[in-house]
C-alpha positions as CSV (number, residue, x, y, z in Angstrom):
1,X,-20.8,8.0,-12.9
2,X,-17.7,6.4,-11.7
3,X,-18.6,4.6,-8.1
4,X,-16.2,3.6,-5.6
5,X,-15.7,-0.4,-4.6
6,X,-12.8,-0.2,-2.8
7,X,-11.1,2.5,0.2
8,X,-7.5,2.5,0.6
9,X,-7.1,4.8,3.7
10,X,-3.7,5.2,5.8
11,X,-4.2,6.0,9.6
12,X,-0.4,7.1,9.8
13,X,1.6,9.4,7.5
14,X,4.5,8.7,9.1
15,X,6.7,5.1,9.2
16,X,9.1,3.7,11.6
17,X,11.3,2.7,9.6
18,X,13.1,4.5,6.6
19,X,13.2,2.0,3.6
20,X,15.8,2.7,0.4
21,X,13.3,2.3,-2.2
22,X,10.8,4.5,-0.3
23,X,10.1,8.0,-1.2
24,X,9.4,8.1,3.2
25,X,13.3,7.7,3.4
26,X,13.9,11.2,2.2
27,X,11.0,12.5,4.3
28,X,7.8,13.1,4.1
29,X,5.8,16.5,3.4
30,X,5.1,18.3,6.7
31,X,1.3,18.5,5.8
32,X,1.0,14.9,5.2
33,X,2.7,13.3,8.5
34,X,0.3,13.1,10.8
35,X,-2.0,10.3,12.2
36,X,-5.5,10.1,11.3
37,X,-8.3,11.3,13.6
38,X,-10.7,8.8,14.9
39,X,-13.7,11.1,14.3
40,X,-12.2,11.8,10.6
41,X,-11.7,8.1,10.1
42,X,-15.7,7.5,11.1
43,X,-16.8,9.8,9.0
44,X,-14.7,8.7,5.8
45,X,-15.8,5.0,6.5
46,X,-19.4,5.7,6.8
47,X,-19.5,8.2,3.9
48,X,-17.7,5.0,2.0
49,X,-20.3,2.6,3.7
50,X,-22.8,5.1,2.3
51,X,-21.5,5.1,-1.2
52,X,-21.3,1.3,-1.7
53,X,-17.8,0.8,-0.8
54,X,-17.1,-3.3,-0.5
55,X,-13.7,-3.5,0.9
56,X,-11.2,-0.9,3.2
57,X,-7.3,-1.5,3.4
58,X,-5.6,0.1,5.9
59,X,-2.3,1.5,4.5
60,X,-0.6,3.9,2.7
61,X,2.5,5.8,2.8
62,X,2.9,5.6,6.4
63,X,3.0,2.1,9.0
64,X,-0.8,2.1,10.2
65,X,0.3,0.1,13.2
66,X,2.0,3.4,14.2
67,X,-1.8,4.9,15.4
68,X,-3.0,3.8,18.7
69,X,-6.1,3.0,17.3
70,X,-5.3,1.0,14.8
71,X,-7.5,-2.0,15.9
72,X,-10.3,0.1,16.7
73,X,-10.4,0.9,13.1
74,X,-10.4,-3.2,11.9
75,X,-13.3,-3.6,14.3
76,X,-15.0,-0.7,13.0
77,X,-14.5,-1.9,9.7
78,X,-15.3,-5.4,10.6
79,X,-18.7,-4.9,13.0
80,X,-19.9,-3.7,9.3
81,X,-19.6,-6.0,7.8
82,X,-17.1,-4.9,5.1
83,X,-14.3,-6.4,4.0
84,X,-11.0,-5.0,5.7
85,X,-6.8,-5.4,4.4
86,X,-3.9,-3.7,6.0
87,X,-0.1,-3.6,4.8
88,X,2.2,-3.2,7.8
89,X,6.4,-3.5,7.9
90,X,5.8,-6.1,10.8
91,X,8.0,-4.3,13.4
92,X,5.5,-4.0,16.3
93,X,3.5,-6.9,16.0
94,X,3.7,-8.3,19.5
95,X,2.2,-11.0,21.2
96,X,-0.7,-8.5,22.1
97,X,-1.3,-7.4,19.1
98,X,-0.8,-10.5,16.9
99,X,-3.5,-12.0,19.4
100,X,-6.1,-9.0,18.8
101,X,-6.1,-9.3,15.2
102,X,-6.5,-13.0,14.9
103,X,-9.8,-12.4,16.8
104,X,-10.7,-9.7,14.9
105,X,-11.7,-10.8,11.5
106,X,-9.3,-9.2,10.0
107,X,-9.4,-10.2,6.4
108,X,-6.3,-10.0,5.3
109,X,-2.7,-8.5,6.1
110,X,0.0,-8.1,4.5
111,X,4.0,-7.6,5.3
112,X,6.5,-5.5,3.6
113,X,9.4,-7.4,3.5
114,X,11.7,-6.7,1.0
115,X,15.4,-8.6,1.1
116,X,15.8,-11.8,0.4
117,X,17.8,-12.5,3.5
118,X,19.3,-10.6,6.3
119,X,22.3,-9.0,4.9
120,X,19.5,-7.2,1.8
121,X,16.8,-6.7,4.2
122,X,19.2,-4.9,6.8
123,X,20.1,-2.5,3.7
124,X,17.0,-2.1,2.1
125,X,14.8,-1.7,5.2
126,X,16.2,0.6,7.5
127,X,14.5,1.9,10.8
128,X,14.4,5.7,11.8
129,X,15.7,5.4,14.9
130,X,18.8,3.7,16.5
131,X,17.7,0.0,16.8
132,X,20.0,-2.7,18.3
133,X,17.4,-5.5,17.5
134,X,18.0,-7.8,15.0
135,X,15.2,-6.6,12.6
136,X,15.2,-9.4,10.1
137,X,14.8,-12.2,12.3
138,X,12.2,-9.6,15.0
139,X,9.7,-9.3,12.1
140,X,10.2,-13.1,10.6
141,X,9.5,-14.3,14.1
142,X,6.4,-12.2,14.1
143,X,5.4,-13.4,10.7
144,X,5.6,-16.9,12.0
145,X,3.9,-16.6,15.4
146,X,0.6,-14.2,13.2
147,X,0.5,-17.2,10.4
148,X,0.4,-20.0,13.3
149,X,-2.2,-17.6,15.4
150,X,-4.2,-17.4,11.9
151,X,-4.1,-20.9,11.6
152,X,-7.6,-21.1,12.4
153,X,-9.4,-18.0,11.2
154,X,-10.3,-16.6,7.9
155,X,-7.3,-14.1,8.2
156,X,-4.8,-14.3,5.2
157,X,-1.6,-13.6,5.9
158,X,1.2,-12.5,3.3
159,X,5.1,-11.0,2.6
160,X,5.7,-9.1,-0.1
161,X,9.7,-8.9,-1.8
162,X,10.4,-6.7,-4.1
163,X,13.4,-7.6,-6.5
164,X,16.3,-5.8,-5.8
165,X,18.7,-7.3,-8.2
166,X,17.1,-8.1,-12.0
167,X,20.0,-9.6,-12.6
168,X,19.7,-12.4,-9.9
169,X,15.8,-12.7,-10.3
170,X,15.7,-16.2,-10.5
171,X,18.5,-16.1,-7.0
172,X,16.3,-13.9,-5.2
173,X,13.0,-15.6,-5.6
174,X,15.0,-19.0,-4.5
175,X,16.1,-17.3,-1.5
176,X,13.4,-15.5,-0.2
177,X,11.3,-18.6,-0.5
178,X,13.9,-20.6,1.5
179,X,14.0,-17.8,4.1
180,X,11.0,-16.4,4.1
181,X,7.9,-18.2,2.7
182,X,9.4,-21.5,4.3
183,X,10.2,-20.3,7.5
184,X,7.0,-18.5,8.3
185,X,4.4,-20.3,6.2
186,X,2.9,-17.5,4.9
187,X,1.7,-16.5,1.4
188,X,3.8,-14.5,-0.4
189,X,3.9,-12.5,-4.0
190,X,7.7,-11.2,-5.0
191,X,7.1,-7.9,-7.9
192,X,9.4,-6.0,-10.1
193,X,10.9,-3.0,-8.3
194,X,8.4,0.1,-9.6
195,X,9.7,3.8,-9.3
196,X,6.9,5.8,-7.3
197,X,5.8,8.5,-9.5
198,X,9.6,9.1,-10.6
199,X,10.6,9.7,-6.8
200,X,12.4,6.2,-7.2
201,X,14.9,5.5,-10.0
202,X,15.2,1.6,-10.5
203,X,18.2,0.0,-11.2
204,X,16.8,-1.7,-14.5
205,X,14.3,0.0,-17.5
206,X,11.2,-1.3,-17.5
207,X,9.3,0.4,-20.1
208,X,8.9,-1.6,-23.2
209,X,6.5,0.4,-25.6
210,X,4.2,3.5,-25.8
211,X,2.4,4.9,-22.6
212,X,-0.7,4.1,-21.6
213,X,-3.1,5.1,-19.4
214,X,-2.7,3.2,-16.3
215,X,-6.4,2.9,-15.2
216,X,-6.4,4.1,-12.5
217,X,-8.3,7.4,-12.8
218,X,-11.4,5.9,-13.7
219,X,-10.7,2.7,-11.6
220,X,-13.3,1.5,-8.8
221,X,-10.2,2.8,-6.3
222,X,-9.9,5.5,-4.2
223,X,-6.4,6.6,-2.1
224,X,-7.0,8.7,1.3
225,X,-3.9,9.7,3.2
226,X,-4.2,10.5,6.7
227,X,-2.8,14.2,6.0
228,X,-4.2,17.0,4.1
229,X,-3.4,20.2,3.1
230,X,-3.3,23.3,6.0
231,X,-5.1,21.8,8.4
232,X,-7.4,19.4,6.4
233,X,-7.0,15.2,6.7
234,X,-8.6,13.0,4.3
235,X,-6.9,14.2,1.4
236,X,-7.6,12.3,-2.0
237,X,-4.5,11.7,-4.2
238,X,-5.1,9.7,-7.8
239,X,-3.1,6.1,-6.6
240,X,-0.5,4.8,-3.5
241,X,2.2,6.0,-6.4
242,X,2.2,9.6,-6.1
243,X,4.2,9.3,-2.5
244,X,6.6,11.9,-2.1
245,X,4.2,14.2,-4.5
246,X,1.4,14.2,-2.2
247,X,0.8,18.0,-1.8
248,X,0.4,18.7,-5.6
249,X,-1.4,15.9,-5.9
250,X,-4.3,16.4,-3.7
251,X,-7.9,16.4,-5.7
252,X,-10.0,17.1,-2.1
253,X,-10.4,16.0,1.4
254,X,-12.7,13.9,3.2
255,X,-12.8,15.4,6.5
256,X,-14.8,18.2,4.8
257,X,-16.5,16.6,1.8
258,X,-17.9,13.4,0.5
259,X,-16.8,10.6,-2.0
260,X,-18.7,11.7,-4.7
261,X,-18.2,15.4,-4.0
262,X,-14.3,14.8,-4.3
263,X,-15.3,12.5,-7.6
264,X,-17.4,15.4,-9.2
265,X,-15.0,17.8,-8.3
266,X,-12.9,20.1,-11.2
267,X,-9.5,18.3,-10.7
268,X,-10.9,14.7,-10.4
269,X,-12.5,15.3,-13.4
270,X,-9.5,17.2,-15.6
271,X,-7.0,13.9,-14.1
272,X,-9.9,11.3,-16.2
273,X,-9.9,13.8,-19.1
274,X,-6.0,14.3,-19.4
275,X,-5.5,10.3,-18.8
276,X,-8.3,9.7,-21.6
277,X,-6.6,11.8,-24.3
278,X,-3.1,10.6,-23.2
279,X,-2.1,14.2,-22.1
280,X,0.8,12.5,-19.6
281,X,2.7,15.3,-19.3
282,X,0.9,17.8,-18.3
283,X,0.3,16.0,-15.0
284,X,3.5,16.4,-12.9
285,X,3.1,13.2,-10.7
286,X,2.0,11.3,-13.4
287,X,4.7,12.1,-16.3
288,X,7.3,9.8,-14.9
289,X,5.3,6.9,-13.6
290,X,6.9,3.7,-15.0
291,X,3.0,2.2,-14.5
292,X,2.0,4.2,-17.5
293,X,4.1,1.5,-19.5
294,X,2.6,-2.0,-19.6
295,X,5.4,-4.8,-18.3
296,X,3.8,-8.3,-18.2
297,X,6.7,-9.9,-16.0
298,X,5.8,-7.5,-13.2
299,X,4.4,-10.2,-10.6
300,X,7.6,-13.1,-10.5
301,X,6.6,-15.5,-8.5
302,X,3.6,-16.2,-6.0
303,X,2.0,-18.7,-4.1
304,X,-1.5,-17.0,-3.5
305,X,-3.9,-18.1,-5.9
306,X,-6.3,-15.4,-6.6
307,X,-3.0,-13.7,-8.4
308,X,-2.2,-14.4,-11.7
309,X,0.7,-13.8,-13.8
310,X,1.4,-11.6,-17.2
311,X,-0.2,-9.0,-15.8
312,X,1.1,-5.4,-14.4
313,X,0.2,-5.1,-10.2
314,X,-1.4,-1.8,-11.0
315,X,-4.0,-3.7,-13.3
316,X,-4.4,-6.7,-10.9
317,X,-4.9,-4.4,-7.7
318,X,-7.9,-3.3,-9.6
319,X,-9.2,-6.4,-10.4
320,X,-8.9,-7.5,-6.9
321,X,-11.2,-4.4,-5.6
């Protein structure tokens, strides 16, 4: 019986901001922006409590910072007792709220930075709405003031770059250390571009041999998105790849039923047998997942040690839950 050791769960399926390499840029399915409940988030945390879930990260598709309650959901988390991780684009952490989660116990956060320096990160991060600020050094100075608040707690903080540019690999690590990992002092891992179920083509082929299942069907992982289907919230999708595919992906929602009812449940169940016999295509949102191929190079440079190198981030991300 597969059990569950870690929750990914968004609070928001919408973003602020409207990144390139996002499927969010070209919009997100009706059913699947909206912010998560507080009484749906209680129940799905103490149904996961329940179930032996060790660790919750806030974040999915959407900017979690974007629900008002965000930090009443880290508390929540945290007066449990159980582990808690968020992924945020940075944007709206202000002096208020850097200050709240330094005392929170927040475990660790991480920012979505990708662009090497402000001319890349102008392109490749874009906000919805008409923005005069200057975005790139907004969120860098909120980096910098959340690592130096942190200084003292057991909260990690981290930046995550994508490579844009193969090509210049070696240039863009170089540079986003010098303007980002130096500048802020926080930890930082830079991955290989991946292409989010298909929605994303990248601008260099990754595959290298036969597919594979990636693991994550039968991993100790479990993906909640703050929207659902009709009127439902909680909905279960197979991984954080299947953005932009979220409606047919859906295998039950959690506002309605438990973990392990979802687990048990006919189209949980066909996903594990169709991964186990290799049957790729006949899963829509999994057919054209670059994650099905194994690339060793995927994580190119980091200073946090718990990561390790030669390894793909699908396959680490389950190690780490």
């Amino acid at each position: 019986m597969k059990k569950i050791r870690q929750l990914d769960m968004e609070l928001a399926g919408g973003c602020n901001y409207s990144c390139d390499m996002c499927p969010q840029s070209s919009g997100r399915e009706k059913e699947f922006n909206k912010l998560l409940k507080w009484e749906t988030f209680v129940k799905i945390v103490d149904n996961a409590i329940e179930h032996g879930v060790e660790t919750i990260s806030l974040h999915g598709g959407g900017e979690p910072t974007l629900n008002k309650r965000f930090m009443d959901c880290v508390r929540y988390i945290k007066e449990r007792n159980i582990h808690c991780s968020t992924i945020s684009n940075g944007y709206k952490l202000d002096d208020k709220l850097i200050q709240e989660i330094s005392e929170s116990g927040l475990d660790v956060i991480r920012i979505s930075a990708v662009g090497y320096d402000r001319e890349t990160y102008d392109k490749w991060m874009k906000v919805r709405k008409k923005d005069t600020s200057d975005r790139f050094f907004r969120v860098r100075d909120n980096v910098r003031k959340l690592v130096e608040a942190c200084k003292d707690t057991n909260t990690e903080v981290s930046i995550q770059h994508l490579i844009i540019d193969v090509n210049k690999k070696d240039y863009e690590v170089e540079q986003y250390k010098k303007n980002w990992v130096d500048y802020t002092g926080a930890k930082s891992e830079i991955w290989l571009m991946h292409n989010w179920s298909g929605e994303y083509d990248v601008v260099y082929e990754r595959r290298k041999d036969k597919r594979r299942g990636c693991g994550r069907p039968t991993s100790p992982m479990l993906q909640v998105r703050a929207g659902g289907l009709g009127k439902h919230q909680g909905a279960v999708v197979p991984c954080c790849m299947v953005l932009g595919n979220d409606v047919e992906a859906t295998l039950g929602h959690l506002d309605v039923n438990t973990i392990q009812e979802v687990l048990d449940g006919d189209k949980y169940q066909e996903l594990i047998k169709a991964h186990e016999e290799e049957r790729f295509d006949d899963i829509s949102y999994c057919k054209n997942c670059d994650q099905l191929y194994e690339v060793p190079e995927s994580l190119v440079w980091t200073n946090i040690e718990s990561r390790k190198y030669n390894t793909s981030k699908v396959i680490e991300d389950m190690k780490l839950a």
